[in-house]
N, C-alpha and C positions, 0 to 999 in steps of 0.2 A: 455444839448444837443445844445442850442443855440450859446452857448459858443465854442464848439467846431467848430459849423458849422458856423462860424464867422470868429475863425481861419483858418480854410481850405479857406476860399474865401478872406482871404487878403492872405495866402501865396500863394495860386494861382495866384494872381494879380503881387506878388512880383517877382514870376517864370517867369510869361510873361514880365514883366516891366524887367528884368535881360538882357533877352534876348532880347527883343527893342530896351536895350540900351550899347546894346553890341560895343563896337566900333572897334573891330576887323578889320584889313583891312591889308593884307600880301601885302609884295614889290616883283614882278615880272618883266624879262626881256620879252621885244618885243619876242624874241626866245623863252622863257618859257612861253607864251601864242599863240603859233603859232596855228592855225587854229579857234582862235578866234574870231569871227567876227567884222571886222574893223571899223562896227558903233556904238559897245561897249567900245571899245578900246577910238575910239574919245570920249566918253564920260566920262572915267577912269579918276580919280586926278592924276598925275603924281607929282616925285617928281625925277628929273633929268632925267637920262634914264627909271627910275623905273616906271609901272604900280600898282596903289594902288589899292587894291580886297579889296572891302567891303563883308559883308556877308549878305547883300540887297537878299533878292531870287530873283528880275529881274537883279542884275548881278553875283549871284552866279551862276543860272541853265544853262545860256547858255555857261558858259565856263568849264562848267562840263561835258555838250555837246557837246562841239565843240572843247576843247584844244585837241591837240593832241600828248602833254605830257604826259605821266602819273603822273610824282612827282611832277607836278604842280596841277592836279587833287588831286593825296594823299593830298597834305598840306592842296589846299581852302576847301576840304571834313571833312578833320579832324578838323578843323578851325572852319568851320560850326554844325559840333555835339558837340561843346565844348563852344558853346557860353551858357553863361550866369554862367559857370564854376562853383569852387565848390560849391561856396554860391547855384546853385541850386541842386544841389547834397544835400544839408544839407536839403534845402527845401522841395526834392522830402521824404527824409527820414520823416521827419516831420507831411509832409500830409497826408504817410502810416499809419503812428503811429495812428495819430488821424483820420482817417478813418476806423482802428478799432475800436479806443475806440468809436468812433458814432455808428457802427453794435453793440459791447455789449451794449449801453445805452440803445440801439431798442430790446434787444433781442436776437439779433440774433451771431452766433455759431464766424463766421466773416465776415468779408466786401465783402467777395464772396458770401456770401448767403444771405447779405443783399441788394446786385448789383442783383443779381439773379431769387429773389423772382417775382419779376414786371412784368419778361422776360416768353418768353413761355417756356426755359427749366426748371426753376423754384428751382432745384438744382444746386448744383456746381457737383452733380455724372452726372447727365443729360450733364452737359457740358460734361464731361471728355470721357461720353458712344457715343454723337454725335460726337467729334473729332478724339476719335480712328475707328470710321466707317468712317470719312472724310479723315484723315490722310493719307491712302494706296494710296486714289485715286489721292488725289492732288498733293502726292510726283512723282507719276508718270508724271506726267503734269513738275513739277517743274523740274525733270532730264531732259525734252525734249528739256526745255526752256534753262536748265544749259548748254547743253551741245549746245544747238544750240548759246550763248550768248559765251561761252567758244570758239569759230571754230571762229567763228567771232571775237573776240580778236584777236587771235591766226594768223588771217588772216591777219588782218587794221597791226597789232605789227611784220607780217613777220618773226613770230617766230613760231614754231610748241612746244614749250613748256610753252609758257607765261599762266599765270595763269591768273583766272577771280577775282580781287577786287571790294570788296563794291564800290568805287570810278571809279570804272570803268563802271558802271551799266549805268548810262543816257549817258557815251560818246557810248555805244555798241553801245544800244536801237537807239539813232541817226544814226549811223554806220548803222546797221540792216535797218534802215527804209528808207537810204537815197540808200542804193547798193540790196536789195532785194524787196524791196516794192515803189522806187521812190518817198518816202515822205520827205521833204525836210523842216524841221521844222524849218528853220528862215524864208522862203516863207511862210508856215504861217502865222508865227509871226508877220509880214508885212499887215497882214489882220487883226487881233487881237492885236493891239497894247495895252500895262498894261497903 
């Protein structure tokens, strides 16, 4: 057991340590980062005309925010859920693996019911019986939100067809809160400096 649980914490180090040292960084035009904020920008490595995007989260999230591109959003998005690439992908397999074999060492059935036991639902049926009485109500909430996230796309894109992407989600929410709600998240940001 020891054994196991020794490996599981060095390949979770190695998981994070992958992605730390991700050096990721996409070349973008002035144009292909338009509505970027200019004091980011100045602070961008540049390589002729080109902006270089790191995948930093103090310069990934404001231009996920604020571009008002989309396919420049798609790339630095996809860019960002792919760091630390397959080698963690092999990793994540790895630590599944021997996260069971640790629940059978314990006893137990698998690593859901060994995550489980501690917890107040105490089974994994317990889980599955509280999220189908959760499930109806949230999804409800969640169309409101979709659809209200979807209009406001649809609105900023001046297109009555454009569709809502994962990648589009923090430029909306921005959107959303800086024309319905006057919140104005780089004035913030200005109060709250990282």
């Amino acid at each position: 057991l020891a054994e196991v649980e020794k490996e599981i914490s060095k390949l979770v180090i190695d998981f994070n340590k992958n992605i730390a040292n991700d050096e990721t960084a996409l070349p973008f035009t002035r144009d292909e980062l338009r509505g970027t904020p200019d004091e980011l920008l100045a602070h961008l490595p540049r390589s002729g005309d080109l902006y270089m995007v790191g995948m930093a989260y103090p310069v990934y999230s404001p231009i996920l925010e604020n571009c008002e591109v989309e396919a420049t959003r798609q790339k630095l998005w996809t860019a960002y859920k792919r760091r630390g690439g397959r080698q963690n992908v092999a990793i994540l397999e790895k630590v599944l693996k021997l996260r069971g074999e640790q629940a059978r060492i314990l006893g137990y059935e698998s690593n859901a019911h060994f995550e489980i036991e501690v917890r107040a639902a105490k089974t994994p049926a317990e889980v599955r019986k509280f999220y189908d009485t959760l499930r109806p109500l949230a999804r409800q909430k969640a169309r409101q939100d979709l659809d209200e996230f979807t209009a406001a796309k649809r609105e900023q894109a001046k297109d009555p067809k454009a569709a809502l992407k994962p990648w589009d989600f923090f430029f909306v929410k921005n959107y959303l809160q800086k024309t319905r709600y006057a919140v104005d998240g780089e004035k913030v940001r200005e109060y709250l400096p990282m």
